[in-house]
mmCIF file as gemmi writes it, N, C-alpha and C atoms, coordinates in Angstrom:
data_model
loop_
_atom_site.group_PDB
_atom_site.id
_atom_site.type_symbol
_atom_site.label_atom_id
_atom_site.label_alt_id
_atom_site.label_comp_id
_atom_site.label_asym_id
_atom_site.label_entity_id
_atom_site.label_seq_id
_atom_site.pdbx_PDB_ins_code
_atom_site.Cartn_x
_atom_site.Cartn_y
_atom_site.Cartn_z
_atom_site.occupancy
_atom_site.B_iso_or_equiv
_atom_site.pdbx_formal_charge
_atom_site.auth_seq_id
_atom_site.auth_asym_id
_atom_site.pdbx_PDB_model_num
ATOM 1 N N . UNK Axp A 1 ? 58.37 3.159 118.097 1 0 ? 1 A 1
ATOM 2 C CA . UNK Axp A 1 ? 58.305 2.536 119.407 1 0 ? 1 A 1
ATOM 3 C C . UNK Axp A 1 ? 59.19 3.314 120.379 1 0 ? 1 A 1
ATOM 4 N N . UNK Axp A 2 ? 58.895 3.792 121.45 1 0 ? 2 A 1
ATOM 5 C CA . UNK Axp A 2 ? 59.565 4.565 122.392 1 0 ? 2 A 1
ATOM 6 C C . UNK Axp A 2 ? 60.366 3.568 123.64 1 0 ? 2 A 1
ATOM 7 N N . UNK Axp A 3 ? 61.452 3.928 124.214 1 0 ? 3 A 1
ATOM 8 C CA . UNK Axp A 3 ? 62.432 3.581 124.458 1 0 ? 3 A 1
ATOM 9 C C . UNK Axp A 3 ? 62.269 4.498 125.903 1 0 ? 3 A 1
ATOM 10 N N . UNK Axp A 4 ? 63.506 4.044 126.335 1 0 ? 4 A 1
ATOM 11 C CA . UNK Axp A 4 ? 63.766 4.95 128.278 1 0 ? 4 A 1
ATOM 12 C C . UNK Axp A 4 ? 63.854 6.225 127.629 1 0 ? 4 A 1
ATOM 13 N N . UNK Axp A 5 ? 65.119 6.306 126.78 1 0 ? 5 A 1
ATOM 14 C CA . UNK Axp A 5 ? 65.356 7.672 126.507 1 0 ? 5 A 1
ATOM 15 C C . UNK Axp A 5 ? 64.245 8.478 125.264 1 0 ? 5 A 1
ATOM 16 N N . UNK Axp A 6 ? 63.614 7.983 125.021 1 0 ? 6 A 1
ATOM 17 C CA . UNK Axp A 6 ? 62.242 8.719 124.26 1 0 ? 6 A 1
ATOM 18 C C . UNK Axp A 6 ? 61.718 9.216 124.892 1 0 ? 6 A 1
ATOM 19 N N . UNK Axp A 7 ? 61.443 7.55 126.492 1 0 ? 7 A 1
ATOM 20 C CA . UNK Axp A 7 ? 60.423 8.453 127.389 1 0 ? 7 A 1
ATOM 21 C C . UNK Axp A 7 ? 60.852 9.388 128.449 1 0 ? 7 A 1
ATOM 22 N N . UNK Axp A 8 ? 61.986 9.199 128.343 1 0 ? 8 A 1
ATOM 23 C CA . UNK Axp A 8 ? 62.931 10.609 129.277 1 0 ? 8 A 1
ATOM 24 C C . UNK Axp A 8 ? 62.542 12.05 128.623 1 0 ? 8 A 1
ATOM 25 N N . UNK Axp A 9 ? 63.183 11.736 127.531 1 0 ? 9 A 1
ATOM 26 C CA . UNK Axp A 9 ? 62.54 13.497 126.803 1 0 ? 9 A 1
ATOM 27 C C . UNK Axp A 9 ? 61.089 13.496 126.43 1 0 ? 9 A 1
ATOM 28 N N . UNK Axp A 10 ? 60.235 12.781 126.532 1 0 ? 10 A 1
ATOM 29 C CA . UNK Axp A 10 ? 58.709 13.199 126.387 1 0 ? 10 A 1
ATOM 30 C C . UNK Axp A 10 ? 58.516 13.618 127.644 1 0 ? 10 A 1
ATOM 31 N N . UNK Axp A 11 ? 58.91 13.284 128.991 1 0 ? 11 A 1
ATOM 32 C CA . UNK Axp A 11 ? 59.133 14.384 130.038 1 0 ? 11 A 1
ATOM 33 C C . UNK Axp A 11 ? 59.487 15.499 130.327 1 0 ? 11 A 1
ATOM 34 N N . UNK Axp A 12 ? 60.415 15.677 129.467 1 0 ? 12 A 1
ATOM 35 C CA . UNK Axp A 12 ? 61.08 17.035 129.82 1 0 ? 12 A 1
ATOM 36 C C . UNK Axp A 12 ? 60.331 17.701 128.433 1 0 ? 12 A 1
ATOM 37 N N . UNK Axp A 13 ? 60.232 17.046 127.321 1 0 ? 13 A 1
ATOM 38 C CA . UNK Axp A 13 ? 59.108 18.182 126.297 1 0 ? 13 A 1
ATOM 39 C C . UNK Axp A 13 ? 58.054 18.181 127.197 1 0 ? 13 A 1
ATOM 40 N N . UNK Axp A 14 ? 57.065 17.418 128.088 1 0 ? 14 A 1
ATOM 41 C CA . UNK Axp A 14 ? 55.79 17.777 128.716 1 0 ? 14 A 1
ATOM 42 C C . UNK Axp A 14 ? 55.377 19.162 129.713 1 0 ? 14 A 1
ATOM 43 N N . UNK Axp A 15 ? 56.997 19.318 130.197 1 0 ? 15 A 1
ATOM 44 C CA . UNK Axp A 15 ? 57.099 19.418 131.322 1 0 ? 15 A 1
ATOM 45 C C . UNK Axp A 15 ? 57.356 21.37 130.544 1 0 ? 15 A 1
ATOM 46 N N . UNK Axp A 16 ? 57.442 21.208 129.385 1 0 ? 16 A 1
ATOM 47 C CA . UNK Axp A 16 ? 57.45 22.645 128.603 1 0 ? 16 A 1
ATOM 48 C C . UNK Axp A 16 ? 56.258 22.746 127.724 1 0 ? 16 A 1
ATOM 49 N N . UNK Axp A 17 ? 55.597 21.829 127.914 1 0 ? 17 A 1
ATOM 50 C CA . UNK Axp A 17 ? 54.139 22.306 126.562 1 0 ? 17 A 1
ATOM 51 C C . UNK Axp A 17 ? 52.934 22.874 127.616 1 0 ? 17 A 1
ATOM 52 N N . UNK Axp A 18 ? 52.145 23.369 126.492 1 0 ? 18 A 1
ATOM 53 C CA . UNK Axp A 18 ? 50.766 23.564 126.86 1 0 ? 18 A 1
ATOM 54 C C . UNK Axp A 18 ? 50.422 22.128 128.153 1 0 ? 18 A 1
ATOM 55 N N . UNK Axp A 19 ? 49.704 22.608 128.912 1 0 ? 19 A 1
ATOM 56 C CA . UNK Axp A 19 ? 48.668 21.378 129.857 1 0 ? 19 A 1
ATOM 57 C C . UNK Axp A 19 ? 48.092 20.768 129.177 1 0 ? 19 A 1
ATOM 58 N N . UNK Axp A 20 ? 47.187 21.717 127.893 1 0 ? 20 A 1
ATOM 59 C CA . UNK Axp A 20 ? 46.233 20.647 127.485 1 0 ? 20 A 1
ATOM 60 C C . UNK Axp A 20 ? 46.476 20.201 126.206 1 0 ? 20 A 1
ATOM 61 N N . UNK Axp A 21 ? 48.141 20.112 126.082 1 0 ? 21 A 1
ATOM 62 C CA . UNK Axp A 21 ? 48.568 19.194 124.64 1 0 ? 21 A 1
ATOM 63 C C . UNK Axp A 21 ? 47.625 17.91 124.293 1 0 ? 21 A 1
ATOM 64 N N . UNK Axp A 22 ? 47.731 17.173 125.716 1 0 ? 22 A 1
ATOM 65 C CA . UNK Axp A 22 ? 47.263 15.886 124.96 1 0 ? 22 A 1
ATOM 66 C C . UNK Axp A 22 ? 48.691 14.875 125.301 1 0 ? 22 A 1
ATOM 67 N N . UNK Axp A 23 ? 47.982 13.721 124.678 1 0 ? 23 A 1
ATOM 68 C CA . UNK Axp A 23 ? 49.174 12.759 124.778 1 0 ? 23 A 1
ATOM 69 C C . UNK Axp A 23 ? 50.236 13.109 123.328 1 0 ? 23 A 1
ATOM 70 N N . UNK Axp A 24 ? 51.482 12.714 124.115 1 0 ? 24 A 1
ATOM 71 C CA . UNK Axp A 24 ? 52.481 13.172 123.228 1 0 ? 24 A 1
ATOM 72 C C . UNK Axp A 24 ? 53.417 11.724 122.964 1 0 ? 24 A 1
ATOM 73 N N . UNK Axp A 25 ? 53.207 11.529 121.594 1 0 ? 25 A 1
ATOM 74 C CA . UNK Axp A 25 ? 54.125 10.741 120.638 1 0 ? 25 A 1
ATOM 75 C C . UNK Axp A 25 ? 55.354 11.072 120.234 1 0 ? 25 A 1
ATOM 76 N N . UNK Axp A 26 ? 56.151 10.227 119.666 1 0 ? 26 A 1
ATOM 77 C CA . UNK Axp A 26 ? 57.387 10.281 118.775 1 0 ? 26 A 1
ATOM 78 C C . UNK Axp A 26 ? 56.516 11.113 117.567 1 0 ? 26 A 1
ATOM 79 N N . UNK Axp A 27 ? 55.613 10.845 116.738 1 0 ? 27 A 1
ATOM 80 C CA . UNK Axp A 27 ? 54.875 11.873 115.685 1 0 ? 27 A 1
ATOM 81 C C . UNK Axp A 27 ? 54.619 13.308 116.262 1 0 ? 27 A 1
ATOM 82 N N . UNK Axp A 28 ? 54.301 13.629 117.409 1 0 ? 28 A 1
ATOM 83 C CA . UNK Axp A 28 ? 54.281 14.595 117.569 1 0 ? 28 A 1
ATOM 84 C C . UNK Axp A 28 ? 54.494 16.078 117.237 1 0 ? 28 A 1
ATOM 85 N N . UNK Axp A 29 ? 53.68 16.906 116.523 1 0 ? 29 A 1
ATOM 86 C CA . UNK Axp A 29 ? 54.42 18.043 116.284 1 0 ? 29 A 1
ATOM 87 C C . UNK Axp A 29 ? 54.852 19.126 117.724 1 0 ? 29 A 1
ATOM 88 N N . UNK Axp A 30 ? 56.245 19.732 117.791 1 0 ? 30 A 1
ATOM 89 C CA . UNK Axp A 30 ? 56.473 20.411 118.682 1 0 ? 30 A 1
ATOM 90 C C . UNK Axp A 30 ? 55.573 21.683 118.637 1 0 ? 30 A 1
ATOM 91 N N . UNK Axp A 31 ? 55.55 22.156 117.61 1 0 ? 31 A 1
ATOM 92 C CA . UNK Axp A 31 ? 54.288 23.574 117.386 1 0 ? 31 A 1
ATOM 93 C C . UNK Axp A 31 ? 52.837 22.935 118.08 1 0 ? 31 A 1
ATOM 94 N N . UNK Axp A 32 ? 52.296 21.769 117.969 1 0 ? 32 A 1
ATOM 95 C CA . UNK Axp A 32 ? 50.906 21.551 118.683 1 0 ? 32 A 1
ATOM 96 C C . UNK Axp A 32 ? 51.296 21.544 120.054 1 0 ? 32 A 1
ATOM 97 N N . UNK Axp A 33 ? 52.306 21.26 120.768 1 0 ? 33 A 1
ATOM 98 C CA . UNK Axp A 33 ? 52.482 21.801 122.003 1 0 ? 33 A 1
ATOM 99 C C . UNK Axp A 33 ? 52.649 23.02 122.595 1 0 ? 33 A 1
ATOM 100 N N . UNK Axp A 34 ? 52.409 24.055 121.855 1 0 ? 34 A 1
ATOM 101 C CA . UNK Axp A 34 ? 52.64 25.494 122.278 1 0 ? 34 A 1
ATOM 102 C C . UNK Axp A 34 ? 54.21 25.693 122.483 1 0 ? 34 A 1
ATOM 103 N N . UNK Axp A 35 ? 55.125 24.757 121.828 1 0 ? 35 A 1
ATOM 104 C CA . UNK Axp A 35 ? 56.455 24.561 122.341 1 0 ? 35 A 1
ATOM 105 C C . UNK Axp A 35 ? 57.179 25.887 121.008 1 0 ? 35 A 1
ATOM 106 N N . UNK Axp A 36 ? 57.22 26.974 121.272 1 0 ? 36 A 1
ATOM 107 C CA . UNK Axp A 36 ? 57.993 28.055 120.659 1 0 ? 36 A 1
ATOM 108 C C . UNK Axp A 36 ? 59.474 28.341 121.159 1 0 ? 36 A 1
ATOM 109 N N . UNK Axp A 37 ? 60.278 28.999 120.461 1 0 ? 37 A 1
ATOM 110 C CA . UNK Axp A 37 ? 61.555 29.47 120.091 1 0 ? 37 A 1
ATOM 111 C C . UNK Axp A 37 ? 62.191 29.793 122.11 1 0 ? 37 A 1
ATOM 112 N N . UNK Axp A 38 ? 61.639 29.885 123.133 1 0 ? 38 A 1
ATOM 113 C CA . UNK Axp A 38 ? 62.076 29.877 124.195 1 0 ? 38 A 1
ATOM 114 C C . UNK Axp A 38 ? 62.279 28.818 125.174 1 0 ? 38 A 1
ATOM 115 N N . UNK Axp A 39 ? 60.326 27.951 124.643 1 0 ? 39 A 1
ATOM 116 C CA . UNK Axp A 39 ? 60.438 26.67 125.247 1 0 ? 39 A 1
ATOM 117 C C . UNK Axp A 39 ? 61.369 25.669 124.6 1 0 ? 39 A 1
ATOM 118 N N . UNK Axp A 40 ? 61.881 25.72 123.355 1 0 ? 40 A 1
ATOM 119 C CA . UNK Axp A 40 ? 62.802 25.127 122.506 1 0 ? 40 A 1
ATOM 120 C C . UNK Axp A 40 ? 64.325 24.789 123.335 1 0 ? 40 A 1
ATOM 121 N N . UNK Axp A 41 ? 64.395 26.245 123.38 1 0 ? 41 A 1
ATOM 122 C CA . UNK Axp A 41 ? 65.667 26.781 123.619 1 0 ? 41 A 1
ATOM 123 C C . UNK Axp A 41 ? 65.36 26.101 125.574 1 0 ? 41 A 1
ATOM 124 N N . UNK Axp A 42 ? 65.054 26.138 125.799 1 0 ? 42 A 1
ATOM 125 C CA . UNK Axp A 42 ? 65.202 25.537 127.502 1 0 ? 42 A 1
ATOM 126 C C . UNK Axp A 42 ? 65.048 24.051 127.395 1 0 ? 42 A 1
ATOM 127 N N . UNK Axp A 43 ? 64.189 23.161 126.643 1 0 ? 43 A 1
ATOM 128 C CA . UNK Axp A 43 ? 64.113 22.335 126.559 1 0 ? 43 A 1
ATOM 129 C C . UNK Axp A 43 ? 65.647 21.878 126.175 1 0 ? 43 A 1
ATOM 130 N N . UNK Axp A 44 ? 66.221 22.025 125.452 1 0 ? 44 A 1
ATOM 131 C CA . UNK Axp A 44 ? 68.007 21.784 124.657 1 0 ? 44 A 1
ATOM 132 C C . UNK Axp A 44 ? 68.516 21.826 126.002 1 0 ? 44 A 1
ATOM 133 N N . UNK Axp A 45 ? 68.509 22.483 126.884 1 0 ? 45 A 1
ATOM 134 C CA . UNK Axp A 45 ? 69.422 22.566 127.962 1 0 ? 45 A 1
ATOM 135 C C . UNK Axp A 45 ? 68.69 21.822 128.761 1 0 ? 45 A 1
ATOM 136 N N . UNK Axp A 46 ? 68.191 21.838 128.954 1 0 ? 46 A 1
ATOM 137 C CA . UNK Axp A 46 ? 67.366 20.426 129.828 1 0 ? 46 A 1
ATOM 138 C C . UNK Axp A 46 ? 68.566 19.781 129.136 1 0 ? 46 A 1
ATOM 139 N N . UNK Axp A 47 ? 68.316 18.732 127.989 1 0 ? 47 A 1
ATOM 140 C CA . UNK Axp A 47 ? 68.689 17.87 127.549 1 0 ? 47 A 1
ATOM 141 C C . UNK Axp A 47 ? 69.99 17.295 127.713 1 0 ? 47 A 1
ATOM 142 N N . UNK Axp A 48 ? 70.756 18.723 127.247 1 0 ? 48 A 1
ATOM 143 C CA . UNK Axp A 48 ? 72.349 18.843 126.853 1 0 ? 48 A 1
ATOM 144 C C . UNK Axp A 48 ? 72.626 18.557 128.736 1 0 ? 48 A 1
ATOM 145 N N . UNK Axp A 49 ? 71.945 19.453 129.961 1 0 ? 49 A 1
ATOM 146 C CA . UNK Axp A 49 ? 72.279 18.977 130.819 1 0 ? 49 A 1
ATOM 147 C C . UNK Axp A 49 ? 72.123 17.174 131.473 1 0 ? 49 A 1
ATOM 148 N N . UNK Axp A 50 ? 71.137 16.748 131.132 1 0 ? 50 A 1
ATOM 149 C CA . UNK Axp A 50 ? 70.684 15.274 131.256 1 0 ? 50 A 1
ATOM 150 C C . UNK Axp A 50 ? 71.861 14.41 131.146 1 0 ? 50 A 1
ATOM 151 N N . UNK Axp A 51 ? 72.204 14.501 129.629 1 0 ? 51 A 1
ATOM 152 C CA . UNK Axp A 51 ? 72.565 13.763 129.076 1 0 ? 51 A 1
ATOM 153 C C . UNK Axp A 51 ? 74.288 14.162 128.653 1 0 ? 51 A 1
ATOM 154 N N . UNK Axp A 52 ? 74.881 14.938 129.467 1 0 ? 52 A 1
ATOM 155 C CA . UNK Axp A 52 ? 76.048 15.639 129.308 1 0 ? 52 A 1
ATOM 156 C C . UNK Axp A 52 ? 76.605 15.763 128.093 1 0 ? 52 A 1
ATOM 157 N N . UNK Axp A 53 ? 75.511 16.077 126.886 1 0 ? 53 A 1
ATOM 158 C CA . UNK Axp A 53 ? 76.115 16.346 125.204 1 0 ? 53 A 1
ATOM 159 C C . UNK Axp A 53 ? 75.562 17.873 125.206 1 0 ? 53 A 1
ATOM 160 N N . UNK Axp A 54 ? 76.363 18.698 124.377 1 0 ? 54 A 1
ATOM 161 C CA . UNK Axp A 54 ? 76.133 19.606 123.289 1 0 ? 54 A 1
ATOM 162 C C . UNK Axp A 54 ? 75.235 19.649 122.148 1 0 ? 54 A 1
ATOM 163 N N . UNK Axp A 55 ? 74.443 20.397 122.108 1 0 ? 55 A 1
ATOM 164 C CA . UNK Axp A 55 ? 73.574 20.926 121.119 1 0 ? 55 A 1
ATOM 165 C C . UNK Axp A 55 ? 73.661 21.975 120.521 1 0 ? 55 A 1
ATOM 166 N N . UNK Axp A 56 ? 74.64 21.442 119.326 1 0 ? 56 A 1
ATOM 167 C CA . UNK Axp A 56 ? 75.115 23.182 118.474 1 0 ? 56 A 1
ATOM 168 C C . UNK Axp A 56 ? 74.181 23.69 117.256 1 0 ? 56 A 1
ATOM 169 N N . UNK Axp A 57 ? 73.247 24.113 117.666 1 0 ? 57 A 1
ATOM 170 C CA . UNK Axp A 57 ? 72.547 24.805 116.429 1 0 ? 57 A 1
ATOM 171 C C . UNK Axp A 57 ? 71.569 26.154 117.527 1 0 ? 57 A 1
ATOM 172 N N . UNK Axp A 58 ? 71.635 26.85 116.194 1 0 ? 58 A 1
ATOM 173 C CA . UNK Axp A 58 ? 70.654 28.2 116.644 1 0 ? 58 A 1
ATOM 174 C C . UNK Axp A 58 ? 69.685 27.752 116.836 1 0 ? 58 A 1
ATOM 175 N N . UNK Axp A 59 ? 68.445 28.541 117.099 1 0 ? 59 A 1
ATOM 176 C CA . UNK Axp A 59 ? 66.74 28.453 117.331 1 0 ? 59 A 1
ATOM 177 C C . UNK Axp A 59 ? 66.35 28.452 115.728 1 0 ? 59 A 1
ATOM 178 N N . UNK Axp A 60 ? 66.926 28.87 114.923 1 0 ? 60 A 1
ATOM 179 C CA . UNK Axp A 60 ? 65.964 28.579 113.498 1 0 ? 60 A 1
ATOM 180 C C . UNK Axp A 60 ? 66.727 27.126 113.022 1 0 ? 60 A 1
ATOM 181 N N . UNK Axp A 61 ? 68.24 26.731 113.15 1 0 ? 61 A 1
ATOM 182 C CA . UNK Axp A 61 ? 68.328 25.562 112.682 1 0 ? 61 A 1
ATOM 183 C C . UNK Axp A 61 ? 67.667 24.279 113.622 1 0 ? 61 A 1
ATOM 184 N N . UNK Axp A 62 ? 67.248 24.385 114.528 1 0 ? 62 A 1
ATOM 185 C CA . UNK Axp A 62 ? 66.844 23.929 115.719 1 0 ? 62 A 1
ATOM 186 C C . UNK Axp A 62 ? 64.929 23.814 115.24 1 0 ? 62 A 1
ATOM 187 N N . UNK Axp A 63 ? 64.596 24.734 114.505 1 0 ? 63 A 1
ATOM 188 C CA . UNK Axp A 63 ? 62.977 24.742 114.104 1 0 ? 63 A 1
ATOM 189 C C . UNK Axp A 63 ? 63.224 23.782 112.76 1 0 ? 63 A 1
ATOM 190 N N . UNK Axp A 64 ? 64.185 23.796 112.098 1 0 ? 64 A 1
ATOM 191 C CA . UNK Axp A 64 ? 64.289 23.604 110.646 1 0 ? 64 A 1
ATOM 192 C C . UNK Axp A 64 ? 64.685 21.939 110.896 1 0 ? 64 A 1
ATOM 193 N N . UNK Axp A 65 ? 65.288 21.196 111.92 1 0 ? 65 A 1
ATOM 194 C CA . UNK Axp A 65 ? 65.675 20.204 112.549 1 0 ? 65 A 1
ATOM 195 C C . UNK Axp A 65 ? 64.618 19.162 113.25 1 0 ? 65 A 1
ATOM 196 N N . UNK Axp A 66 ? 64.344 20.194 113.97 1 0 ? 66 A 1
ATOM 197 C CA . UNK Axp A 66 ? 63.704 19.122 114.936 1 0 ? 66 A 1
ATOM 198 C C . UNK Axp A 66 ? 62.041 20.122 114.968 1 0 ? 66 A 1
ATOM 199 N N . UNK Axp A 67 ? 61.236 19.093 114.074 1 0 ? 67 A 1
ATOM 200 C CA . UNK Axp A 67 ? 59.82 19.694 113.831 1 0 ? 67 A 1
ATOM 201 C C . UNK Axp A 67 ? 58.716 18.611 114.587 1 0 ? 67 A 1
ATOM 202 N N . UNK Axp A 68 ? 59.531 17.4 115.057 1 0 ? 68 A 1
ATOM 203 C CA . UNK Axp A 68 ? 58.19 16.54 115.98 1 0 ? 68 A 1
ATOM 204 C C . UNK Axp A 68 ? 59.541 15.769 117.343 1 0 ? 68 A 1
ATOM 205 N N . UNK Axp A 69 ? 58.72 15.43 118.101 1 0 ? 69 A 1
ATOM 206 C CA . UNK Axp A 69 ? 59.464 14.812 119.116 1 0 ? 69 A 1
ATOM 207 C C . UNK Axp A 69 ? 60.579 13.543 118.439 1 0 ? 69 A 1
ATOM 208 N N . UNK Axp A 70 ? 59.7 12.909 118.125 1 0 ? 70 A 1
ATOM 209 C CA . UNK Axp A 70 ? 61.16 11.634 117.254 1 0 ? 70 A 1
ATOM 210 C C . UNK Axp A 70 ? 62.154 12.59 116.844 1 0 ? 70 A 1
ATOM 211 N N . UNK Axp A 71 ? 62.032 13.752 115.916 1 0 ? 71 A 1
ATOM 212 C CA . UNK Axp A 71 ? 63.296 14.434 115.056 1 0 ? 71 A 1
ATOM 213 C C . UNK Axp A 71 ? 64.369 14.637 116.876 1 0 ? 71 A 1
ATOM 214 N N . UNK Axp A 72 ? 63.532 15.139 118.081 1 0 ? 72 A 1
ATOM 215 C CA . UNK Axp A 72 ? 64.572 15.504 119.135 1 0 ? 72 A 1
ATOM 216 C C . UNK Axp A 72 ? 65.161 13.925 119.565 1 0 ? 72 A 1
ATOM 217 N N . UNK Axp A 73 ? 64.275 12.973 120.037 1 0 ? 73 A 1
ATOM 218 C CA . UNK Axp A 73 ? 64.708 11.982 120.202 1 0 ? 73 A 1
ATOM 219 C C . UNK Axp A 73 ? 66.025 11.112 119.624 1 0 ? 73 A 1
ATOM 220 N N . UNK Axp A 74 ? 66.129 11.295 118.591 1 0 ? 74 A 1
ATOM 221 C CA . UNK Axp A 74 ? 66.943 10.714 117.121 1 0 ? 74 A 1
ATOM 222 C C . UNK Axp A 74 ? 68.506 11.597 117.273 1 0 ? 74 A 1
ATOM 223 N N . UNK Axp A 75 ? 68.047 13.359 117.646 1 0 ? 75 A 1
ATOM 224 C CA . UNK Axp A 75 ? 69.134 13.729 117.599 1 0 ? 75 A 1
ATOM 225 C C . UNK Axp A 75 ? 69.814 13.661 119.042 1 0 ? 75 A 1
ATOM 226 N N . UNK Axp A 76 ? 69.174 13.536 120.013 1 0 ? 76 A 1
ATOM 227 C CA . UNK Axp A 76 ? 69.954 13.355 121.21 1 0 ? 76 A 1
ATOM 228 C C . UNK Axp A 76 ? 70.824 11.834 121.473 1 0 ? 76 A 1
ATOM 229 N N . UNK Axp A 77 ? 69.929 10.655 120.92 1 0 ? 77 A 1
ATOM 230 C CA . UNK Axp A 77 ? 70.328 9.729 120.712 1 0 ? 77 A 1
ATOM 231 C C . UNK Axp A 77 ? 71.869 9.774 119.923 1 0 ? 77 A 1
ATOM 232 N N . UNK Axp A 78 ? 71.957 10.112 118.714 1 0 ? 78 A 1
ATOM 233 C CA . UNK Axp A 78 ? 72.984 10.626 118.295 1 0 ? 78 A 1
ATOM 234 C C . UNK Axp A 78 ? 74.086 11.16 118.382 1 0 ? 78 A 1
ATOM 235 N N . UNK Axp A 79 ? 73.671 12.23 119.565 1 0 ? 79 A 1
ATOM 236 C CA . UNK Axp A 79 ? 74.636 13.288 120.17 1 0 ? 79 A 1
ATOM 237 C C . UNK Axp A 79 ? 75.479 12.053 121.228 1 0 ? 79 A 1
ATOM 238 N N . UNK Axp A 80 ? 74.394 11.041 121.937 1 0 ? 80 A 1
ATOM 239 C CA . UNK Axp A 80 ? 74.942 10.285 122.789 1 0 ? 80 A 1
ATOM 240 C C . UNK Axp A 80 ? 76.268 9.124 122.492 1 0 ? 80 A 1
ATOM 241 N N . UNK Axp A 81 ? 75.67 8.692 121.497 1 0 ? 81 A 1
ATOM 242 C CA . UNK Axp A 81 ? 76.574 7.782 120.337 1 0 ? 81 A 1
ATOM 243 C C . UNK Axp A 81 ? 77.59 8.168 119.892 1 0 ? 81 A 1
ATOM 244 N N . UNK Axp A 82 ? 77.231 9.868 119.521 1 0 ? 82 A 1
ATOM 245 C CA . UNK Axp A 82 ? 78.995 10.18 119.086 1 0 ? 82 A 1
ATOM 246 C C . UNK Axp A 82 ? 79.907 10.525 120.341 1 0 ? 82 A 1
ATOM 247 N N . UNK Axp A 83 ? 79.11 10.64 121.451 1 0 ? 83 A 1
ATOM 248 C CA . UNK Axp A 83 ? 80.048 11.105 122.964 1 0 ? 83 A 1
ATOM 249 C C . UNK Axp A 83 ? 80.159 9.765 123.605 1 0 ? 83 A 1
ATOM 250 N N . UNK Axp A 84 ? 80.167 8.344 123.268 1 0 ? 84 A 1
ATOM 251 C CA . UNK Axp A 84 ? 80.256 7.465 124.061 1 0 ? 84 A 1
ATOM 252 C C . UNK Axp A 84 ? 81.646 6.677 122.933 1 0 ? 84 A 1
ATOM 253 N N . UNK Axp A 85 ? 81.274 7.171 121.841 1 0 ? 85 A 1
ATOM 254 C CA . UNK Axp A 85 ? 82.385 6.369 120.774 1 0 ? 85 A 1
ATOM 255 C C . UNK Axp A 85 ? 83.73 6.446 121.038 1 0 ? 85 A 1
């Protein structure tokens, strides 16, 4: 079930995929969006800027991590939780 902040970053992933992804879920794979190792990497800073957290991993722990939209959702959520604690 998607949330503000789910549907915050299904914006900012949209706003980096293919046009003709399609509708985009929490299941979502990031690879069916045409979303590769650059759009990745801009999308994180989107984020990290949004949401004033850090995102410390490379582009392969970052592929190995976060393989559908929920996996980004879950970890930003996270990132938020440990910066509000």
């Amino acid at each position: 079930m998607a949330d503000q902040l789910a549907d915050d970053i299904i914006a900012k992933i949209k706003a980096h995929a293919e046009p003709d992804g399609g509708e985009i879920g929490l299941d979502t794979e990031l690879t069916a969006l045409g979303i590769h190792s650059l759009e990745l990497t801009e999308i994180i800073f989107d984020l990290e800027e949004a949401y004033d957290i850090e995102i410390e991993m490379n582009t392969v722990e970052a592929w190995s991590n976060l393989s559908n939209v929920g996996d980004m959702v879950e970890a930003v959520r996270d990132l938020i939780a440990k910066k509000n604690a």
